[in-house]
N, C-alpha and C positions, 0 to 999 in steps of 0.2 A: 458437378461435372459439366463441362465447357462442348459443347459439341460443335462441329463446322457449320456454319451458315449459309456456306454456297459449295456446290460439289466443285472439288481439287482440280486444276488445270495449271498448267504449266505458265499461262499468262495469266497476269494481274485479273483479280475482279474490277467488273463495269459496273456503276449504280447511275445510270444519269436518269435525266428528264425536267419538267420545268421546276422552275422554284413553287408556282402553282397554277392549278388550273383553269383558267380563267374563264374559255369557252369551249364549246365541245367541237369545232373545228380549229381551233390552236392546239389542243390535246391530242386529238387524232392523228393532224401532221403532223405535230412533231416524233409520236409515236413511231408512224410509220415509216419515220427519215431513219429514227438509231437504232430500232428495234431487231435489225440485222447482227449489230455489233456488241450489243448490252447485255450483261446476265442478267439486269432487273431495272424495271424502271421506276424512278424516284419521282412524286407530284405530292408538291402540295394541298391538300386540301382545306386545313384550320391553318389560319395564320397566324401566329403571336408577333403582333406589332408593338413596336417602341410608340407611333401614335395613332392614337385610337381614328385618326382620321384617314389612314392608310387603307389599303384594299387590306381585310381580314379572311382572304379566301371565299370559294365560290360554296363552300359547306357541301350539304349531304346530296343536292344535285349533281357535283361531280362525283360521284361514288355511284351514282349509275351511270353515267359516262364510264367509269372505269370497270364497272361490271360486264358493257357492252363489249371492252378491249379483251377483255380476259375470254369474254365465251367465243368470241374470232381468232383471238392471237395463241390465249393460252401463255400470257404473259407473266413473270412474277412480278408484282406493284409492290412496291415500300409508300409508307405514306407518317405523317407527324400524329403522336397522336398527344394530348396533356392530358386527357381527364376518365373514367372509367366511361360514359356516354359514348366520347369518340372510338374508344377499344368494342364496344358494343356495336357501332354501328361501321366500324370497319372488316371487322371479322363478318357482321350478317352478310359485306359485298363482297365477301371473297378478296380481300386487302389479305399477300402475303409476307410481307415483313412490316414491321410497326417499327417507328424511330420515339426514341425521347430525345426533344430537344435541349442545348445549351440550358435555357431558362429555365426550365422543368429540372433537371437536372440538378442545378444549383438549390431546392427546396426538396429537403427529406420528405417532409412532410406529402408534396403532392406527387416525389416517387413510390411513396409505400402507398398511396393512394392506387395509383398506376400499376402497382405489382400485387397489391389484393385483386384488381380487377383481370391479373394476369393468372389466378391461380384455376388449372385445371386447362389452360390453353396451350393447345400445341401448333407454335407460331415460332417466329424469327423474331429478337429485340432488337434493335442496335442504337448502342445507350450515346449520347454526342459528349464530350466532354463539357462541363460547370462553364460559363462565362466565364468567370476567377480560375487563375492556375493552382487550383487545388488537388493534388492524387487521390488526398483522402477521400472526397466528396465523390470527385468519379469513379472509385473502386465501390464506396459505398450503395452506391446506386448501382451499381454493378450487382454486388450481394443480396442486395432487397429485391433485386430480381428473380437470380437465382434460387434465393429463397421461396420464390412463388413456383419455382418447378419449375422452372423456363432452361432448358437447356443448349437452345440453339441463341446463345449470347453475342454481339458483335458490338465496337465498342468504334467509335468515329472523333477523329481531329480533326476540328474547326478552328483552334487558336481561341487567344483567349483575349479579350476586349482590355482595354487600357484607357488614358486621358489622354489625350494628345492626339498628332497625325505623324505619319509613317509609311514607308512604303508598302508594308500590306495592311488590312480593313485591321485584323487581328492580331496577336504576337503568335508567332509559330512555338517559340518556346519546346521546341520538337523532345528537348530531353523527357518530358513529362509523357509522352506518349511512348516513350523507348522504354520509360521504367513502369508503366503499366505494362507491356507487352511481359516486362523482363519478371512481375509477378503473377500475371496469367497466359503464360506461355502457345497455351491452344486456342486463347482468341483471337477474330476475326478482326484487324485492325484495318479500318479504311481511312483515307483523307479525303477531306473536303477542302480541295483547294479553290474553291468559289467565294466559301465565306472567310476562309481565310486571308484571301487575296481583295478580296471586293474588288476586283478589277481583272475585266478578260483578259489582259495583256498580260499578266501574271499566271493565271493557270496554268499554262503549260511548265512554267520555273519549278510553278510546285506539285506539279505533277510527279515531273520529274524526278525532284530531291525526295520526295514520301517512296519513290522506287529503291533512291540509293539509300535508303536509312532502313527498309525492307518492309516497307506497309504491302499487306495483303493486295490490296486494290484501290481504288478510286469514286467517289461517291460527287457527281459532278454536276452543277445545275444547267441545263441544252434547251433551248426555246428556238422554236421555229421563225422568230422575231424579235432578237433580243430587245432591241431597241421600243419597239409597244408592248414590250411585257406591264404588268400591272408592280409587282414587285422585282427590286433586287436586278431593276437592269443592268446593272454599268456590270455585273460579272456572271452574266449569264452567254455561253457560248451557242454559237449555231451547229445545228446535226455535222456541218460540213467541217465546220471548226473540233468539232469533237471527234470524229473519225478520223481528220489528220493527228489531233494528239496521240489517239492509240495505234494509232500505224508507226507512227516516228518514236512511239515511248520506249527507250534503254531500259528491258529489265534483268538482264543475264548477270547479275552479279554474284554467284555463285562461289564459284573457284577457278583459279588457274593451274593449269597441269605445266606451267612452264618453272622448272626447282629453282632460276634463279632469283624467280619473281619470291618465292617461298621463302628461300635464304635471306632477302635483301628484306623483305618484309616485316622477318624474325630480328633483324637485326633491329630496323628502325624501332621496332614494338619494345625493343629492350630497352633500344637507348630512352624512352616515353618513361617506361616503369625506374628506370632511374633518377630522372626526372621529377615525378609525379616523389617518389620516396622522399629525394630533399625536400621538396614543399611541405611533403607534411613535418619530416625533420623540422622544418624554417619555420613551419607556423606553431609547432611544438614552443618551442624557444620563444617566438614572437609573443606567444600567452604568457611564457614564465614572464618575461618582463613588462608584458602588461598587467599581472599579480602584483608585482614588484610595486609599479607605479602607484596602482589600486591602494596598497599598504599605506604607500606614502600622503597619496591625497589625504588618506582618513585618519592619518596620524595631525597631519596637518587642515584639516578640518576644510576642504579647498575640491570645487565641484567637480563633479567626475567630466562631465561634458564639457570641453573646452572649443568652444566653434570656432574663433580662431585658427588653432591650433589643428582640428581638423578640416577645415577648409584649406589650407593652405598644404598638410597632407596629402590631399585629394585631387588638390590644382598641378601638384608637383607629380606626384604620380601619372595622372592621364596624358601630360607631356611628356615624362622619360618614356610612356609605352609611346606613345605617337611617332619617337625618336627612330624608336626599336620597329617599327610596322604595328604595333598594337592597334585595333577598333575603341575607339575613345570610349563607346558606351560598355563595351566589355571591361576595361579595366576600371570606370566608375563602379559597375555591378560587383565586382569581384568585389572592391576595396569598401565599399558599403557593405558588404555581407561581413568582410574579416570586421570593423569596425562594431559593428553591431554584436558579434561574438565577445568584441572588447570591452565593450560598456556593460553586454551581459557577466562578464566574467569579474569585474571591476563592482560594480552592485552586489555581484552574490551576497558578500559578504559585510557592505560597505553597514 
């Protein structure tokens, strides 16, 4: 059973603070810039770095820094944690929500590590999603929690890491967080539009769109200095910069009580589901004669994969959508996915 992680209000949840702690006068200010505005404040303290050369966090001296905030402010703190040591020594400072991050996430093995050291604690999780666009991996991690008795679950989108460059750090991939929501309906779903974006200029976009897609709240990294932060500058925003976010943030997307918005709405949605029906009709058909083909290749003893032939499918395609208004890389994905069901379907039997 899924419990609330932050009590119910009408506007979004707040999670900011810095990426980490650096010193006990950069901790304090910035504390004391957002602390008006935030249900909880978010600090790093262990850092899991890509290189071992990077700032690793200021460790367990800030966890009495942050002990000091909490017996003043009376704050709730989220903090990273990877290993049962860290859950140990977060819990002793009074640390009230605990995150697993991306990396941790993506390894069973050091979640159930993390959720034996969670059995018998009455805390806050909030699980990030796997680096890799995986659901199964992040529900999994989800369960090996719950498993430990953790009841107060929450579950964070970060995007998920790729080859290449782009205009956000991560791919949004946003469907993946829609269909966890859509199998654990009572959790607490926030975005991290920080590590998603890798870039301040971007936050607020994705603040934004995780409001109209219907994310609980926002989990946001705010430095008193972005620019001499130690980690994770380029997408670290200022108290001031983060207070204008949630002043200007659209989140009334509810309903309209105006019928004709209702009627027009009903209509479009219909005309979609008629739509969507032929495709699957069309891709019905498209398999019978991709069986077809399959038959015949193996009659005639002639390879299934023909890269020619689908290259030049694929070349032709991303043009007629280009024609049409299509996004080139949407209709490469699409046509890579049906393709792939072809060769699957083509081998079955081959």
């Amino acid at each position: 059973m899924i419990s609330n992680c932050f009590h119910k209000t009408k506007r979004p949840i707040v999670v900011s603070g810095p990426c980490s702690a650096e010193s006990r006068e950069q901790l304090f200010s910035t504390i004391d810039a957002i602390k008006d505005y935030v249900d909880a404040v978010r600090v790093g303290i262990w850092k899991p770095r890509t290189n071992p050369y990077s700032f690793q966090g200021i460790g367990e001296e800030g966890l009495e820094w942050i002990s000091e905030i909490k017996k003043r402010d009376n704050l709730k703190i989220a903090t990273e944690v990877a290993n049962a040591e860290h859950i140990e020594l977060a819990l002793k400072n009074g640390i009230d929500i605990l995150w697993i991050g991306a990396r941790s996430t993506t390894n069973p093995f050091l979640v159930q590590e993390i959720a034996e050291a969670l059995k018998g604690v009455d805390t806050t999780i909030l699980i990030k999603n796997p680096i890799n666009p995986d659901l199964e991996l992040w529900c999994g991690a989800i369960e090996r929690v719950l498993l430990a008795g953790v009841e107060r679950v929450g579950a964070i989108h970060r995007g998920f890491s790729y080859y290449g460059k782009g205009k956000y750090r991560n791919m949004p991939q946003w469907q993946l967080p829609i269909d966890l929501k859509q199998r654990y309906p009572a959790i607490t779903l926030l975005c991290d539009p920080s590590h998603l974006s890798g870039d301040k200029q971007y936050v607020t976009e994705l603040s934004q769109k995780a409001m109209l897609l219907g994310f609980d709240g926002l989990f946001i990294e705010s430095h008193i200095s972005p620019e001499t932060a130690k980690s994770d500058a380029n997408q670290q925003i200022t108290p001031d910069e983060l207070k204008k976010l949630i002043d200007n943030l659209k989140v009334d997307y509810s309903t309209s009580t105006d019928s004709s918005y209702s009627i027009k709405l009903e209509e479009l949605r219909s005309q979609i589901d008629g739509i969507d029906n032929a495709l699957i009709e069309l891709l019905s058909q498209r398999m019978e004669i991709v069986k077809e083909i399959g038959e015949l290749k193996k009659m005639n003893n002639s390879s299934i994969l023909q890269r020619e032939r689908w290259g030049k499918v694929l070349e032709s395609a991303i043009k007629s959508g280009q024609e049409l208004g299509l996004d080139s890389d949407f209709v490469s994905n699409l046509f890579k996915l049906i393709h792939q069901a072809s060769i699957e379907k083509q081998t079955k039997d081959f």
